[in-house]
C-alpha positions in Angstrom: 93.8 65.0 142.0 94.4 68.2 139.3 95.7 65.5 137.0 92.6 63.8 137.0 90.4 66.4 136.4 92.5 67.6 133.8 92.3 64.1 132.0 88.4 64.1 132.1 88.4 67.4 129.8 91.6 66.7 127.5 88.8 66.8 124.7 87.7 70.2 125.5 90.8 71.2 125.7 92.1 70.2 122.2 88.8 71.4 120.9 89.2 75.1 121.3 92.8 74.7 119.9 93.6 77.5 116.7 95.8 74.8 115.9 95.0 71.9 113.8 95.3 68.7 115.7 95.9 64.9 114.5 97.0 61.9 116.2 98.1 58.8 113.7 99.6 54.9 114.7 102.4 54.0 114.0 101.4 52.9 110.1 100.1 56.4 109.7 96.6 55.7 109.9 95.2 59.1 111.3 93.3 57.8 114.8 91.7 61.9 115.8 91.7 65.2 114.9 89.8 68.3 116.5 87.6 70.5 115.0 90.4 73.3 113.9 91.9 70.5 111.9 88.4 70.4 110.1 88.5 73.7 109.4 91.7 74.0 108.3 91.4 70.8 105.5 87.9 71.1 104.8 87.4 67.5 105.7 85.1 66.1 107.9 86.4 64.1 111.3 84.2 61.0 110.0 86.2 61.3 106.5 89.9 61.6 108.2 89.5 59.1 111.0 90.9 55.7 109.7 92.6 57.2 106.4 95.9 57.3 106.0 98.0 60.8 106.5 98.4 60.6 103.1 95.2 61.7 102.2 96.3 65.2 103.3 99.2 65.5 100.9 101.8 66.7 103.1 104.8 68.1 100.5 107.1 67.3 103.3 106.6 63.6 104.1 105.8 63.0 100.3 109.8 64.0 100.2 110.6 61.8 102.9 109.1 58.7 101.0 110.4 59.5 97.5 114.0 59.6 99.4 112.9 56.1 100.1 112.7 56.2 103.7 111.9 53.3 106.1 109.7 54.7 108.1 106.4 56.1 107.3 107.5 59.6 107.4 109.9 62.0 109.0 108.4 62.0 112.4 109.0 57.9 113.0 112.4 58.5 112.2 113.1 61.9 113.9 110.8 61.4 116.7 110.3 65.0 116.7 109.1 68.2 114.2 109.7 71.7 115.1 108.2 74.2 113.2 108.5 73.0 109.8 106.9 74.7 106.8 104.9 72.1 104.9 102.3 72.5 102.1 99.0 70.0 102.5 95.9 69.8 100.1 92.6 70.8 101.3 89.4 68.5 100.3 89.2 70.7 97.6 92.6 70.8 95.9 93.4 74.0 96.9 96.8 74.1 98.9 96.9 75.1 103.0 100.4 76.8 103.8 101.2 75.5 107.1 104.1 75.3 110.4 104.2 71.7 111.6 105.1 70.8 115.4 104.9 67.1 116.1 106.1 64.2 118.1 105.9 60.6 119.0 103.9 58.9 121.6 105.3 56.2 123.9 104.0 54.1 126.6 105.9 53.5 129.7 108.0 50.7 128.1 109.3 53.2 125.3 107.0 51.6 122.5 106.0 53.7 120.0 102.3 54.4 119.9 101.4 56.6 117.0 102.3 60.5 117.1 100.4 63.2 117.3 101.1 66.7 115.2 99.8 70.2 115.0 99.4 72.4 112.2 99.1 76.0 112.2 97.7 77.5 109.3 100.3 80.1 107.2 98.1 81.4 104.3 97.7 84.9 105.3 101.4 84.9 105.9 101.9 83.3 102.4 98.8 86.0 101.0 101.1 89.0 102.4 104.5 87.3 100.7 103.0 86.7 97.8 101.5 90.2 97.5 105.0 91.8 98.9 106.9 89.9 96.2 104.8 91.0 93.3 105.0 94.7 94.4 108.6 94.6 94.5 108.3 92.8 90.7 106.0 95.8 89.6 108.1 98.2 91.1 111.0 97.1 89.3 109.5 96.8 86.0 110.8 98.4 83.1 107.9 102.0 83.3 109.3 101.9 86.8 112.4 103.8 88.1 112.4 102.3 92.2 108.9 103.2 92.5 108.6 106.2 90.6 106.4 105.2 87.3 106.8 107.0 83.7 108.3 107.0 80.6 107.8 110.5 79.6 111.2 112.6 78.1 110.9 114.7 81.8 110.3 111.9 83.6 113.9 110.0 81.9 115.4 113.2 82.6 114.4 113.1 86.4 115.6 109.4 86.6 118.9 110.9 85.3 119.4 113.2 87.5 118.1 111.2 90.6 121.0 108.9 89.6 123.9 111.7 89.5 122.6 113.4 92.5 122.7 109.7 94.5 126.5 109.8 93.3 127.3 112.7 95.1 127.2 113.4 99.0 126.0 117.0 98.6 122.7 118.4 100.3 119.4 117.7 97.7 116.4 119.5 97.5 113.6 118.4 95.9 110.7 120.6 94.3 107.7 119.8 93.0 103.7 120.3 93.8 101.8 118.2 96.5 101.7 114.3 95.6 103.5 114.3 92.8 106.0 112.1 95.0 108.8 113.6 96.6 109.4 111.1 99.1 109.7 108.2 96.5 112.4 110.3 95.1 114.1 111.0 98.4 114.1 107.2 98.6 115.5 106.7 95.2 118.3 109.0 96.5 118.8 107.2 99.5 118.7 103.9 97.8 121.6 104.5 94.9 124.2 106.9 97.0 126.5 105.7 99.2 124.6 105.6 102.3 122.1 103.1 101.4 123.5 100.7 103.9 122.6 103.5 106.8 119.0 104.6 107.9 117.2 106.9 106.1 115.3 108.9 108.8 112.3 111.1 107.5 110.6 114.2 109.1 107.3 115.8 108.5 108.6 120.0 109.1 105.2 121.3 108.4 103.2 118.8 111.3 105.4 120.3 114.2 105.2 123.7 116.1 108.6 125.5 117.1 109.4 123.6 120.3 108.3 120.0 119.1 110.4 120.5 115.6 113.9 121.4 117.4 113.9 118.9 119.8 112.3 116.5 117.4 115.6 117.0 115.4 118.0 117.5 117.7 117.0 115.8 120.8 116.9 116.8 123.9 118.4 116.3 127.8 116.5 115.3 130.7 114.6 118.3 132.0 115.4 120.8 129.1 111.5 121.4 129.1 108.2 120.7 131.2 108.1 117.1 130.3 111.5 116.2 129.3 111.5 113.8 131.9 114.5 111.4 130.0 117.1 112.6 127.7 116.1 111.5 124.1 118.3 111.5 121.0 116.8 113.2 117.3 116.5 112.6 114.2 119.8 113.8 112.9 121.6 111.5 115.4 119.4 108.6 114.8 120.4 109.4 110.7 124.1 109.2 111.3 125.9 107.9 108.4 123.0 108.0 106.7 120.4 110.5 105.1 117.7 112.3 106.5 114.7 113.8 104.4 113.0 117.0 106.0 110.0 117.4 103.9 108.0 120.5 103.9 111.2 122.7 104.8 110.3 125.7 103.4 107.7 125.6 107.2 110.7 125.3 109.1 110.8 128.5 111.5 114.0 130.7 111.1 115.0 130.2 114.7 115.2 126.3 113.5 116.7 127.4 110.5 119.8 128.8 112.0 120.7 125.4 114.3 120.4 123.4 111.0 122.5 125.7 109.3 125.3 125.0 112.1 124.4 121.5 111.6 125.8 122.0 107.6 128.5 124.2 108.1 130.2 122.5 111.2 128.6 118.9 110.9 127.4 118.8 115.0 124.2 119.1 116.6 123.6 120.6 119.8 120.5 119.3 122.0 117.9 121.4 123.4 119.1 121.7 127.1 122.7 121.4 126.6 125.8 123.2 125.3 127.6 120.1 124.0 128.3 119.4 120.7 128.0 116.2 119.5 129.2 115.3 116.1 126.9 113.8 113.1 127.6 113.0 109.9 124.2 112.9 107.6 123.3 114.2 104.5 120.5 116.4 104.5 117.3 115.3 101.6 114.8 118.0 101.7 111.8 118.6 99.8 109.1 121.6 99.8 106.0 122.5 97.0 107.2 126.3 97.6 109.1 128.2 96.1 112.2 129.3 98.4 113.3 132.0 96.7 110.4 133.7 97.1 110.5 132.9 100.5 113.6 133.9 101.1 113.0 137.7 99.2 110.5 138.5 101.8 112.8 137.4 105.0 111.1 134.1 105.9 113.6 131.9 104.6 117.2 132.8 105.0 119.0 133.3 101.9 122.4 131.4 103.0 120.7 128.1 104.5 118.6 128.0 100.5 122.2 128.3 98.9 123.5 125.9 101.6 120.1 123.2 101.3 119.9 123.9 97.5 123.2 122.5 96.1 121.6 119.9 93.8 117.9 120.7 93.1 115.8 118.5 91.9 112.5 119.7 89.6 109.4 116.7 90.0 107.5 118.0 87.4 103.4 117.6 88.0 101.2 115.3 86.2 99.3 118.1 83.6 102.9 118.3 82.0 103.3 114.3 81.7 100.2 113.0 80.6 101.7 110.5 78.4 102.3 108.9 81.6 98.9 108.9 82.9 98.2 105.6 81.0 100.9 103.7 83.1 100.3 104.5 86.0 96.1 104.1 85.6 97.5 100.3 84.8 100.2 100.4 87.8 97.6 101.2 90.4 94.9 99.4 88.7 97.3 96.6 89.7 98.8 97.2 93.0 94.9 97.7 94.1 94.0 94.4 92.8 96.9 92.5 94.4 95.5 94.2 97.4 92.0 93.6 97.4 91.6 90.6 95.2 88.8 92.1 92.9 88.8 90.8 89.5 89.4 94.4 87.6 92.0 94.4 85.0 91.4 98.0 83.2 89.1 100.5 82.4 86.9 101.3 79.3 87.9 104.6 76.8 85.0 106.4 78.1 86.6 106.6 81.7 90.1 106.9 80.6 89.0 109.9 78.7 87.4 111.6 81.8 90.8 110.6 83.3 92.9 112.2 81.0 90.9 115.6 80.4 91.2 116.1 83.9 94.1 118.5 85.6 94.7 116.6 88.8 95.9 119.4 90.9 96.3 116.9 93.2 98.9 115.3 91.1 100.0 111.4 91.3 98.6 110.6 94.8 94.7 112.5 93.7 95.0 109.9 90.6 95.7 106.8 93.0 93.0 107.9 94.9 90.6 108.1 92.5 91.5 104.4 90.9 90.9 103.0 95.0 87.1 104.8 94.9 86.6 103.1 91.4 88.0 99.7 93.1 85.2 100.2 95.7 82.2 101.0 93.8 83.3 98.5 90.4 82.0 94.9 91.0 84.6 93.3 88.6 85.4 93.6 85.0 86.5 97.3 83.8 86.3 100.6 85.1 83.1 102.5 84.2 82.4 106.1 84.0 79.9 105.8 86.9 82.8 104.3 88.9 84.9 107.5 89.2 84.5 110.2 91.8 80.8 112.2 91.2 83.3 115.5 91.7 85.1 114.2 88.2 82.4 113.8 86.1 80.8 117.0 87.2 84.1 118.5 86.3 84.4 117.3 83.5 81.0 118.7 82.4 81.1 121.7 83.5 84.4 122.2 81.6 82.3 120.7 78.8 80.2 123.3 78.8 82.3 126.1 79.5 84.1 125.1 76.2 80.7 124.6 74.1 79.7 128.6 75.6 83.6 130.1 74.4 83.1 128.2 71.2 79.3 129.5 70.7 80.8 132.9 71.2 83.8 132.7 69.4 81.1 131.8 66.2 78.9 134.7 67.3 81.9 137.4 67.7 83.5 135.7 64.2 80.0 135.9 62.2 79.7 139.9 63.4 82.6 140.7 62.2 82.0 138.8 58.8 78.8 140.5 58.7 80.7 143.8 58.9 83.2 143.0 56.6 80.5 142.0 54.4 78.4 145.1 55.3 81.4 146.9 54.3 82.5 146.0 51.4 78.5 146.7 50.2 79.8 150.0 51.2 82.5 150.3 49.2 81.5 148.3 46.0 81.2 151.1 43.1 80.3 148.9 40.3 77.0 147.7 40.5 77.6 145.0 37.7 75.2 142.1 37.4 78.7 139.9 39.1 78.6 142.9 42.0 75.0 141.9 42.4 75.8 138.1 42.7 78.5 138.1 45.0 76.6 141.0 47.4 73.5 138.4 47.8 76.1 135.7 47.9 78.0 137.1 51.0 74.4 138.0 52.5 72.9 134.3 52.3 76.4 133.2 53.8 76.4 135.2 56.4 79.6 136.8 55.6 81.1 133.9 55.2 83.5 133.9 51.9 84.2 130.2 52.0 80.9 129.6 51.8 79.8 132.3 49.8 82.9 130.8 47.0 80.9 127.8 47.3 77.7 129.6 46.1 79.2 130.7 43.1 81.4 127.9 41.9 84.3 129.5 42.2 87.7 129.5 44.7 87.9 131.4 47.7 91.0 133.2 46.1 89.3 134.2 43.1 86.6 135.7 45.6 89.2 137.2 47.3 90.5 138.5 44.0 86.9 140.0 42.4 86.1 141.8 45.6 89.7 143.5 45.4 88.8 144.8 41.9 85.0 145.1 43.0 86.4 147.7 45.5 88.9 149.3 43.1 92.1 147.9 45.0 93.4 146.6 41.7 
């Protein structure tokens, strides 16, 4: 009785399918297809039904009949498809990325009826590998040292150093001000030592209180605290034979700081609740925008974990010092954000790179990305305008504008006093009142007290100014 009811509403069934559906005879004539196999092909039922399959361009039996097979295609021959990757053509040319499941159809005798085959649609899969692959092929470009962009002398010189300090197994600590990307050199590290093929395990010091950092790093045993209801490993465990990064470790609180000075000097951890030791063997990547030594001068950082954390530092230096750079990675991210999003914008005009470069970006690297995705929201297509970039910017910009036009105006005013005075006094000190006096007197006046300009006024060089007013004066 079910079986029945279920045949009356086999068409409603295969009409809410995701899946594409199409049933073909044996000569590949396609006989149905539901409405998600519309969709998918942009054909209409009433332009599929009696065509051959071959209207759909399937790559995969288009191989099976160029290898000159008898049958029709794969699935007369197999009887059966099981998640094959095929590529098909849409109604209008464009190519559908797809898995195909199929099978044959037999009546009770064993004849073959037709088949019938499902496709489920792969182009947001395809989208993401696409867009995956041609981040990878950006990052390893040749302005691109695994992820880190410039070309600059210090930026070489960090690459350098990145590369020695992967060849050795000794701690790293890495300096440098918020966003200008720490963590991509931590990865760098990680990625050319000799721990690559182990984890690298990363850990955020400042964004945990006392309690939550140590066990966060050293784990803990069932009932070592209210909630500790299971024992859990940490982070140095779950690094072994790897690296972990502790960024922000100039935050961590000295009580922490003397368990992960044990953890250097006698490679074992000890977890919160427990007396056991239990061996590790990481190397410890950290990274902080303080400066330790400081730290360490007025007692909030102990002096022998800095000389312990410290033994190759690494200097990131920020983006005001490396502004030949800026250029590179404006067309990096201008990039990556198009791959992303799709939008047509390939650059920006000279106007807005200017406002980009005269900027400071205390903010670093990571302010300069984020200010090329606000341009990618508000910029329809074409280049990046002016009007694109943050308002906060532009108003910075002008304000600096005009903060330089007032220390200019005043640096004229203060400059054409004192030429006034100097003019004033040599008046003053001019004995002979010659007819040439007289001339070069009302010729300092009209200029202000300018000599250049006064020279100008009486055909002559500034030196030989210079030299009648030293006689003028009696100095000569």
């Amino acid at each position: 009785m079910f079986e029945k009811e279920i045949s009356q509403y086999w068409k409603t069934i295969l009409e809410t399918m995701a899946d594409g559906l199409m049933v073909v005879d044996p000569g590949g004539v396609i006989v149905s297809v539901n409405s998600a196999m519309e969709r998918l092909t942009g054909y209409g039922r009433e332009e599929l039904v009696g065509q051959s399959c071959e209207i759909l361009g399937c790559d995969v039996c288009a191989r099976e009949r160029t290898e000159g097979m008898d049958k029709h295609c794969a699935l007369f021959k197999d009887e059966r498809i099981r998640r094959a990757r095929c590529t098909l053509r849409k109604k209008d040319g464009t190519p559908l990325y797809a898995v195909k499941n199929a099978s044959v159809l037999k009546d009770s005798s064993g004849n073959v009826l037709g088949g019938v085959e499902t496709l489920n649609d792969l182009s947001e899969v395809m989208d993401r590998e696409k867009l995956i692959s041609n981040l990878r092929r950006e990052l390893s470009g040749q302005n691109s040292f695994h992820g880190i962009i410039g070309t600059s002398p210090v930026m070489r010189q960090l690459s350098e150093l990145i590369s020695c300090a992967a060849r050795s197994d000794a701690p790293v600590v890495i300096y440098g001000e918020s966003g200008t990307g720490k963590e991509l050199v931590a990865e760098a590290v990680h990625k050319l030592g000799s721990r690559q093929k182990g984890p690298l395990i990363k850990v955020n010091c400042a964004a945990l209180n006392e309690s939550l950092l140590e066990s966060e790093l050293f784990g803990h045993v069932k009932g070592a605290f209210t909630g500790a209801g299971n024992t859990r490993i940490g982070r140095f465990e779950a690094a072994n034979h790897g690296d972990i990064f502790l960024d922000e470790i100039g935050d961590i609180p000295l009580s922490v700081q003397v368990k992960l000075l044990r953890v250097l000097q006698e490679k074992e951890i000890e977890r919160v609740g427990d007396h056991r030791p239990v061996p590790t063997d990481v190397r410890i990547i950290s990274a902080t925008n303080r400066d330790l030594m400081k730290l360490v001068e007025t007692g909030r950082f102990r002096e022998d974990l800095y000389y312990r954390i410290g033994v190759i530092p690494i200097y990131i230096p920020p983006l005001r010092e490396r502004r030949e750079d800026i250029p590179l990675l404006i067309n990096a991210f201008i990039s990556r954000i198009r791959l992303k999003t799709g939008k047509n914008i390939f650059g920006m005009t000279q106007a807005a790179y200017q406002l980009l470069n005269a900027h400071r970006w205390p903010g670093n690297v990571r302010e300069l990305m984020n200010v090329i995705e606000y341009a990618f929201v508000l910029c329809p297509g074409g280049d990046i305008l002016p009007e694109h970039l943050p308002r906060s910017l532009m108003l910075k910009s002008a304000a600096d504008s005009r903060l330089k036009d007032v220390s200019q105006a005043q640096h004229l005013s203060e400059k054409r006093c004192a030429d006034e005075k100097q003019s004033s006094d040599i008046s003053d000190k001019i004995q002979d009142h010659t007819e040439e006096g007289r001339q070069i007197l009302a010729a300092l006046a009209s200029a202000g007290g300018n000599k250049s300009q006064a020279a100008r006024m009486l055909g002559i060089s500034r030196v030989a100014l210079y030299n009648r007013l030293r006689k003028l004066k009696g100095l000569e």
